[in-house]
C-alpha positions as CSV (number, residue, x, y, z in Angstrom):
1,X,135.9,57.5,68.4
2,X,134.8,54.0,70.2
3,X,136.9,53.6,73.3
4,X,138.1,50.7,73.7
5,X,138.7,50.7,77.6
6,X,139.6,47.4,79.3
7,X,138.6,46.1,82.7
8,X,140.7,47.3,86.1
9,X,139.4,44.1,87.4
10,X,142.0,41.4,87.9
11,X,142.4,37.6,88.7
12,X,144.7,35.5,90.8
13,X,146.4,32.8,90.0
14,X,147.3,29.8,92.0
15,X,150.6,28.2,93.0
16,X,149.8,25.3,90.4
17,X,149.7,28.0,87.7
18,X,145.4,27.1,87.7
19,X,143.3,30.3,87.7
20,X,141.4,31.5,91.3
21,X,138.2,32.7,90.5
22,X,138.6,35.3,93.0
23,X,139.1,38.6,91.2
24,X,139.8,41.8,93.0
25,X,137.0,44.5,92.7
26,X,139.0,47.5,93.5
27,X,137.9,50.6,95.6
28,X,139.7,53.3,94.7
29,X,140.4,54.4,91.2
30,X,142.6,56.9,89.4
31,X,141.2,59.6,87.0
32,X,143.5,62.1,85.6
33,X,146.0,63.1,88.4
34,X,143.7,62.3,91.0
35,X,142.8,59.5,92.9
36,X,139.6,58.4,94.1
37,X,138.9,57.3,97.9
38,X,135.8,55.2,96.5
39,X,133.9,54.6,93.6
40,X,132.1,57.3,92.6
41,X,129.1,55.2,91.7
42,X,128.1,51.9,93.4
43,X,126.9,48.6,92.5
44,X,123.7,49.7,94.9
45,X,123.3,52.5,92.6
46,X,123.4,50.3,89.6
47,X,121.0,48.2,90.1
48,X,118.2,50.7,91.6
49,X,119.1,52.5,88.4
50,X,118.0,49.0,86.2
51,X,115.1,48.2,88.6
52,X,113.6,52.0,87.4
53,X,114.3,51.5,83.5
54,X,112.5,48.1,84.1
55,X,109.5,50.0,85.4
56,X,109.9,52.2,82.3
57,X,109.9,49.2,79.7
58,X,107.1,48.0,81.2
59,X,105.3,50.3,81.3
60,X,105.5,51.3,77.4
61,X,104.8,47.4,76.9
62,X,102.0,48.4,78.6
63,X,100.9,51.5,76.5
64,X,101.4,49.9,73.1
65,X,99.2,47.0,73.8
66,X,96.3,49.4,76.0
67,X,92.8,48.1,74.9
68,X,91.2,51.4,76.2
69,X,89.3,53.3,74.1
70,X,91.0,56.9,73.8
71,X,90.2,59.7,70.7
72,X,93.1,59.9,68.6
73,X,95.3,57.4,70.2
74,X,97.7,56.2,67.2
75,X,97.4,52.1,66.1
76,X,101.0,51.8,65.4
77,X,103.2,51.7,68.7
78,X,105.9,53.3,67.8
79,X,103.3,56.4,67.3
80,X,101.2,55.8,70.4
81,X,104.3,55.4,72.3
82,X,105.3,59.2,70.6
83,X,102.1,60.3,71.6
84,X,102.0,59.0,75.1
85,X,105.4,60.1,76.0
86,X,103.9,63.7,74.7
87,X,101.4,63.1,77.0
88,X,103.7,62.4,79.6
89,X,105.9,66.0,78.7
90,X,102.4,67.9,79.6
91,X,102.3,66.2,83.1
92,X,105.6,66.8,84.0
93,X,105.6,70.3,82.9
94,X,101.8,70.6,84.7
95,X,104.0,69.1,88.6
96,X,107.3,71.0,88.0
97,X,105.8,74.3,88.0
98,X,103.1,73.9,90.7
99,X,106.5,72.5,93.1
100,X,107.1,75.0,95.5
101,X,111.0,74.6,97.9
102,X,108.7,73.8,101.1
103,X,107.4,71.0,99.0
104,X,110.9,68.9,99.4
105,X,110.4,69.2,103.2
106,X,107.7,66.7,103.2
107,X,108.2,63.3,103.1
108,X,109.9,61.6,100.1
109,X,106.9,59.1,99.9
110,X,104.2,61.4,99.4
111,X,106.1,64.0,96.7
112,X,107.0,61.3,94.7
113,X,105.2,61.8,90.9
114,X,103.9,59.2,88.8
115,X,106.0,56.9,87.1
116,X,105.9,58.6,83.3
117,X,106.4,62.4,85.3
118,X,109.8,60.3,86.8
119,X,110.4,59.2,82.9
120,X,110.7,62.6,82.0
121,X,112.8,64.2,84.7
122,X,115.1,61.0,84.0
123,X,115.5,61.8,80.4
124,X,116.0,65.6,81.5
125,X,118.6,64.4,84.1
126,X,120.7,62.7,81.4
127,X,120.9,65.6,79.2
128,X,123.3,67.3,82.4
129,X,124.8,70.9,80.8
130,X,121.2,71.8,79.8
131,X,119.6,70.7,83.2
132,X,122.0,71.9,85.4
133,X,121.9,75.6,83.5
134,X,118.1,75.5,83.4
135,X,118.3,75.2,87.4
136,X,120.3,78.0,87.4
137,X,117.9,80.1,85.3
138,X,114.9,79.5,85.5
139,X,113.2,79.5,89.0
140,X,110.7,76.4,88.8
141,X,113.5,74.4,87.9
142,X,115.5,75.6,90.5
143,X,113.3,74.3,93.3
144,X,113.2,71.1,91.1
145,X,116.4,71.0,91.6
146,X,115.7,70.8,95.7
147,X,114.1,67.0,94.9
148,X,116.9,65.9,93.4
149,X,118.0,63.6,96.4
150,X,114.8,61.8,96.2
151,X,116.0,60.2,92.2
152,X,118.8,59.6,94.8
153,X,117.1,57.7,97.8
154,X,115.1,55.8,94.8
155,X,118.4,54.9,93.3
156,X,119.4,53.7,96.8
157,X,116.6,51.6,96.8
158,X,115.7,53.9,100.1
159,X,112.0,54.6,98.4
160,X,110.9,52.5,96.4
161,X,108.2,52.9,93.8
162,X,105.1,51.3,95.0
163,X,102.6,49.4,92.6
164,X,99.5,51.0,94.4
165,X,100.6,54.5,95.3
166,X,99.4,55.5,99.0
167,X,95.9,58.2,99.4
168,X,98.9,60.1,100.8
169,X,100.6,60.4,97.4
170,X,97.7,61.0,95.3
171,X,96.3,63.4,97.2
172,X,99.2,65.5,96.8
173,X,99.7,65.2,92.8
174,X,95.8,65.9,92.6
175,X,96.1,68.9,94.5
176,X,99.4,69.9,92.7
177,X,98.0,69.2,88.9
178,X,94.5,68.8,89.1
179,X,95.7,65.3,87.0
180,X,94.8,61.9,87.6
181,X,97.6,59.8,89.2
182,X,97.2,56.9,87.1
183,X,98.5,57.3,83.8
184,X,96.3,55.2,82.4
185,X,92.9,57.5,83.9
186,X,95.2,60.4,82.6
187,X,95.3,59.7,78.6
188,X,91.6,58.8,78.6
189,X,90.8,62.2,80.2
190,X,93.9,64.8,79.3
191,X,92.7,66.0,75.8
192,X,93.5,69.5,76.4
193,X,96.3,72.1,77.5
194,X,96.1,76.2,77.6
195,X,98.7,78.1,75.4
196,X,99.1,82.3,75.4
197,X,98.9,83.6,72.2
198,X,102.2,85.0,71.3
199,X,101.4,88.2,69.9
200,X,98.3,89.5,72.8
201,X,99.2,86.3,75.7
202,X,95.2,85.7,75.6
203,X,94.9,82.6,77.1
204,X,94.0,79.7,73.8
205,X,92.7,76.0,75.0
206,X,93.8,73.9,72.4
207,X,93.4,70.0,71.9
208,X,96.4,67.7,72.0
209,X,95.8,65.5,69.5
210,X,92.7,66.4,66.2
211,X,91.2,64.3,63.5
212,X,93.1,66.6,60.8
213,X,96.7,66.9,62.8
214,X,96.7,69.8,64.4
215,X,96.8,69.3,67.8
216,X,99.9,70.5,70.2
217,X,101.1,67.2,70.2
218,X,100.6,66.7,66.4
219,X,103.5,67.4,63.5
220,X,101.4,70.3,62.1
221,X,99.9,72.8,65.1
222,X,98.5,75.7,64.5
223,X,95.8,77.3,66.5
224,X,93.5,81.1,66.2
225,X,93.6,83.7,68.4
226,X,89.8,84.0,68.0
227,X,88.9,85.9,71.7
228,X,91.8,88.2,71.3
229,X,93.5,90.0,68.8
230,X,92.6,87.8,66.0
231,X,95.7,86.6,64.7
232,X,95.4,83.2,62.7
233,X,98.2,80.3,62.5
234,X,99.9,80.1,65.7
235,X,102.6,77.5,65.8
236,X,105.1,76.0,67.9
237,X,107.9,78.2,66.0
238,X,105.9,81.5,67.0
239,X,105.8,80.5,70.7
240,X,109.1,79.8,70.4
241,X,109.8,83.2,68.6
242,X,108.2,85.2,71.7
243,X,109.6,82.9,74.5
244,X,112.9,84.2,72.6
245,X,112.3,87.8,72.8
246,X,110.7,87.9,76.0
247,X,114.1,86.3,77.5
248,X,116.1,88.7,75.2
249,X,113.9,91.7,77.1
250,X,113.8,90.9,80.2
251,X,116.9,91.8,82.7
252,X,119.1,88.9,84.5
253,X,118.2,86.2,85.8
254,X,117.0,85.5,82.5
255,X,120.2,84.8,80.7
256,X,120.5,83.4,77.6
257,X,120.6,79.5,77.6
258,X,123.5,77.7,76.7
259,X,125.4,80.4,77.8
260,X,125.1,80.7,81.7
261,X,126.4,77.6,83.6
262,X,128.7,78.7,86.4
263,X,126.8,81.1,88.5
264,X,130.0,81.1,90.8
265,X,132.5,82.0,88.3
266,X,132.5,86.4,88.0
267,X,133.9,85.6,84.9
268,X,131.0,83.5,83.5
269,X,128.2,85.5,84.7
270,X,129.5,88.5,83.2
271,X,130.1,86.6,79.8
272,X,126.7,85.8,80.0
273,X,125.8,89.1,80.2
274,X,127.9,90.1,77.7
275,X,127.0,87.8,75.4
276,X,123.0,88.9,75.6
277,X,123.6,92.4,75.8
278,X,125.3,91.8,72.2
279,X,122.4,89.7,71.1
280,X,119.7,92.8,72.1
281,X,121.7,95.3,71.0
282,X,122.2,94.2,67.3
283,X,118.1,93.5,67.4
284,X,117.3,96.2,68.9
285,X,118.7,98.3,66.4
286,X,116.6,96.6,63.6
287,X,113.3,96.5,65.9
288,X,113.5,100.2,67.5
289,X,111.7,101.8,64.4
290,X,108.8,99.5,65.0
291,X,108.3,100.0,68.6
292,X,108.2,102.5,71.3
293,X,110.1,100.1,74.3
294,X,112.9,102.6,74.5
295,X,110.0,104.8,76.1
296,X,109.8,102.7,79.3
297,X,112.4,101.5,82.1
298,X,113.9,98.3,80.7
299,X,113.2,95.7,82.2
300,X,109.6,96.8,83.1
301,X,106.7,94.7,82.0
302,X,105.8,97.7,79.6
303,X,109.1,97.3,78.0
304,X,108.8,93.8,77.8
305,X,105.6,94.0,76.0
306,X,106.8,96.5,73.8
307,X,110.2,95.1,72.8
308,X,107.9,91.7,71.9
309,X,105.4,93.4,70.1
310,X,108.4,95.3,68.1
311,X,110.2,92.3,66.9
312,X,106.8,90.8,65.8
313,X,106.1,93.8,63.6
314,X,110.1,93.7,62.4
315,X,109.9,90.3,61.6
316,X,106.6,88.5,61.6
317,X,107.5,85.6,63.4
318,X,110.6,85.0,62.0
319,X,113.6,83.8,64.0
320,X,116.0,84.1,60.9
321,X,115.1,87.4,59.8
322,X,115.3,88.3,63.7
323,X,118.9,86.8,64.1
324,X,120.6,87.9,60.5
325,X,122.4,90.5,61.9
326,X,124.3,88.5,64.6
327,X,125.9,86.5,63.3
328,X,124.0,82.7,63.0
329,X,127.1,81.1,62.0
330,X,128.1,81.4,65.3
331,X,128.1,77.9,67.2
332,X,127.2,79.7,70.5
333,X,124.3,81.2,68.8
334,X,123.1,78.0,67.2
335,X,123.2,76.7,70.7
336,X,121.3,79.3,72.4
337,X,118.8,78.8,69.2
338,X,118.1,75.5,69.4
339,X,116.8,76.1,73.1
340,X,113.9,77.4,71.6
341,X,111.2,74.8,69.5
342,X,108.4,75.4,72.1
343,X,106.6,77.7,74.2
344,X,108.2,75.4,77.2
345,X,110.3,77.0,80.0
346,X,113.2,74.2,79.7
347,X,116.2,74.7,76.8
348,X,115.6,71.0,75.9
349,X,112.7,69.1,73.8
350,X,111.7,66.8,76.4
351,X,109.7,64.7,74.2
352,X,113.0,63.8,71.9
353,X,115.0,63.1,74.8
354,X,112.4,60.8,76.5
355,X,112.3,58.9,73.0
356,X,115.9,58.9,72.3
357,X,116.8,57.4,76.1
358,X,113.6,55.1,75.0
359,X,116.0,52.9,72.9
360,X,118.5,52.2,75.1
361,X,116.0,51.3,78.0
362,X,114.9,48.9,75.6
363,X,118.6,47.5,74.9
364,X,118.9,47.3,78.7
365,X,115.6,45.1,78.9
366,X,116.0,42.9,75.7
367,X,119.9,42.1,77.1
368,X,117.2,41.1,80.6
369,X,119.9,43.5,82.7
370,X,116.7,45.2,84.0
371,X,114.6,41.9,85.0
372,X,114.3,42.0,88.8
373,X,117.0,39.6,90.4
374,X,119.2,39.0,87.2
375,X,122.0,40.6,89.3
376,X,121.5,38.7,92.8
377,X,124.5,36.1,92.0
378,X,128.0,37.1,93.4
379,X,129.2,35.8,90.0
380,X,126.6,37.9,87.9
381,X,127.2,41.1,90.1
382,X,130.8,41.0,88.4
383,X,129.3,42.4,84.9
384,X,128.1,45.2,86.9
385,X,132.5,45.6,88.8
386,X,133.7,45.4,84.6
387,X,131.2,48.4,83.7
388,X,131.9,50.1,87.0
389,X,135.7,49.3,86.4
390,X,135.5,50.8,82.3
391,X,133.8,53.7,83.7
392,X,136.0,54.6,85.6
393,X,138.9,54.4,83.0
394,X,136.8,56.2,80.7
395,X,137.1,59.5,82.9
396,X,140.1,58.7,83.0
397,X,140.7,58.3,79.4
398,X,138.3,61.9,79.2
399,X,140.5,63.9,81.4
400,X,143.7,62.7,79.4
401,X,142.2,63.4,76.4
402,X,140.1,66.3,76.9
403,X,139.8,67.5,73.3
404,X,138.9,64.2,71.9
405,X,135.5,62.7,71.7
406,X,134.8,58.7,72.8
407,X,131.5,56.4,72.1
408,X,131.3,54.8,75.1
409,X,130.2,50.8,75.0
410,X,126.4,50.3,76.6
411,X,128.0,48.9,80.3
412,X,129.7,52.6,80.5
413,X,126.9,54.1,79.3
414,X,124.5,52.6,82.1
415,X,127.3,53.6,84.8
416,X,127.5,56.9,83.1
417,X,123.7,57.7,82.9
418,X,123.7,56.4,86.6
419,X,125.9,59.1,87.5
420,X,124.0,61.7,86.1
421,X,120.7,60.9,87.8
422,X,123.0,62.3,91.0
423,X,123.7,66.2,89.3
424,X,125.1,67.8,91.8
425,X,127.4,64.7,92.8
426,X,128.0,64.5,89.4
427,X,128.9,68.2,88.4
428,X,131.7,67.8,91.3
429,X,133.2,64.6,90.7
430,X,133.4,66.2,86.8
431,X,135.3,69.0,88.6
432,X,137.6,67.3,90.8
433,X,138.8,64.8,88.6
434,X,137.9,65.1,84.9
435,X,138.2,69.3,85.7
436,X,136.0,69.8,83.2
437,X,131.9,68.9,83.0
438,X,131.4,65.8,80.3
439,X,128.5,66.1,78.4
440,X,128.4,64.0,75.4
């Protein structure tokens, strides 16, 4: 349902019964049976928030008009935007797993990625149950999860995001990615990326975009295993089938996603376990005829292999067939399902999330909120108290209504999405005074 949350804010009146334009801004705020000792997000905050999704609109404007010539690159903008945010996926996928924890000793300055790499760990930011569990279970986005206070210190306006990026900064993405910094050099050059075929893990280069549609970044993929074991039509969904398997194979850490979030809680981490030991065990007796992985230690790389190359034969491919017998009516296995469209490590389609956040950056910059200055004006800051103010009483409204589900209006949304770009303060705040984590 649409909340329809009004503004803490008040205004004084005078003596003469006329209205002081004065209106308080408070600093503390109650949200459920707690009380805060300041806002949990600032106006600071806010606005280094807006100044980012201003870099982000312009830089689509950017892409849709490029004059450059680039094989492949789609007329219509709405496609080449699709295709550069793709683009944009393979670079952030390229950084986050070359990051290493002694990177996030360095100085903020010179780690700092290009600005579409930052698009996409926004967009991944804002989708907070699935991030926060994928730092939890999978290790390169666990040390991602180190860098988080620099989306902070930018937020802060404490780094800011320099037009020309210093020798410095480049030097270390190069070295990290082997990628051009400027993401303009990068979608004249980056035709290419290396998948493993899913049934021998030979290494396949294959194009990102083709003349007849089949590149990785195209609707209709599908690539040959020519070098290895020969097997024809590799798509996205048979990546995704052997990522599956492989995760179903191998022991903890690798927990199912969408089922381990609260690595502190005994109770959750043996759910998890639980949960995935039910998964294997009703495959497992439909694969074990087809395989010898029982042979071997679990857990062991020949397992692994074995227990993959077992479902493959059981099912060719096919998730459904894989998954009949446990139950795929279950919501908790449509969940941990829909973590898998791609041979990615992260539970969430990056390239959907970067185009669905795309429309409200462009509400934010059609309504001008994002144009540098707009904000400057003591009287123009109080749009940003109001939203701070309803978002605020939409936690509030959350924790009273806990079972209930609320559309919140675009000024809560932008405090909200704000909030989320700090995780960790944001997972804790949910705690202490909404007690549960809000992810809608």
């Amino acid at each position: 349902m649409a909340a329809n949350i009004p503004s803490t804010l008040t205004t004084s009146y005078s003596q003469d019964g006329g209205t002081n334009t004065q209106q308080h801004i408070p600093s503390k705020y109650t949200i459920g049976d707690g009380r805060t000792t300041k806002p949990l997000v600032t106006l600071l905050e806010i606005k280094g928030h807006l100044a980012i999704l201003h870099l982000f609109a312009v830089m689509r404007l950017r892409i849709e008009s490029l004059e450059v010539s680039v094989p492949h690159m789609p007329l219509d903008s709405e496609r080449r935007w699709g295709w550069f945010v793709g683009l944009a996926v393979e670079r952030f996928d390229i950084w986050c797993r070359s990051l290493h924890i002694d990177d996030s000793r360095l100085q903020p300055e010179i780690v700092l990625p290009p600005l579409d790499v930052l698009m996409v760990w926004h967009s991944y930011m804002l989708n907070p149950r699935w991030y926060a569990e994928d730092c939890l279970r999978i290790p390169a986005c666990g040390v991602l999860q180190t860098f988080e206070p620099l989306f902070e210190q930018i937020l802060k306006g404490q780094i800011i995001i320099p037009n020309t990026p210093s020798i410095e900064q480049v030097d270390f993405w190069v070295t990290k990615t082997s990628q051009p910094f400027d993401y303009i050099d990068s979608v004249q050059l980056f035709n290419q990326r290396t998948i493993a075929c899913p049934h021998c893990t030979m290494p396949i280069a294959v194009y990102l975009m083709t003349d007849n549609g089949t590149g990785y970044l195209q609707q209709n993929f599908t690539a040959n295993c020519i070098q290895g074991c020969g097997l024809l039509g590799i798509t996205k969904e048979r990546l995704a089938f052997r990522k599956f398997v492989q995760d179903l194979a191998a022991t903890p850490p690798a927990y199912l996603p969408g089922t381990f979030f609260n690595p502190a809680s005994p109770a959750a981490r043996n759910a998890s376990k639980a949960m995935k030991r039910q998964v294997s065990a009703n495959i497992e007796a439909n694969i074990e005829l087809y395989g010898s992985f029982r042979d071997y230690p679990q857990g062991s790389p020949e397992y692994i292999n074995a227990y993959i190359l077992a479902a493959i034969s059981y099912a060719s491919f096919s998730m459904s067939k894989l998954i009949k017998t446990i139950n795929p009516s279950s919501t908790l296995i449509n969940k941990i399902l829909s973590a898998y469209n791609n041979d990615k490590i992260y539970s969430i389609d990056l390239i959907g999330a970067v185009l669905r956040q795309g429309s409200f950056v462009q509400k934010m910059y059609d309504l001008q909120w994002t144009r540098p200055g707009f904000f400057d004006e003591p009287q123009d800051e109080m749009a940003l108290h109001h939203a701070t103010a309803r978002y605020h009483a939409f936690l509030d409204l959350m924790a009273s209504s806990p079972a209930s589900f609320f559309v919140p209006t675009l000024d809560i949304d932008l405090v909200w999405h704000t909030h989320q770009l700090m995780p960790s303060k944001y997972q804790a705040d949910c705690n202490t005074y909404v007690k549960q984590f809000i992810d809608q």
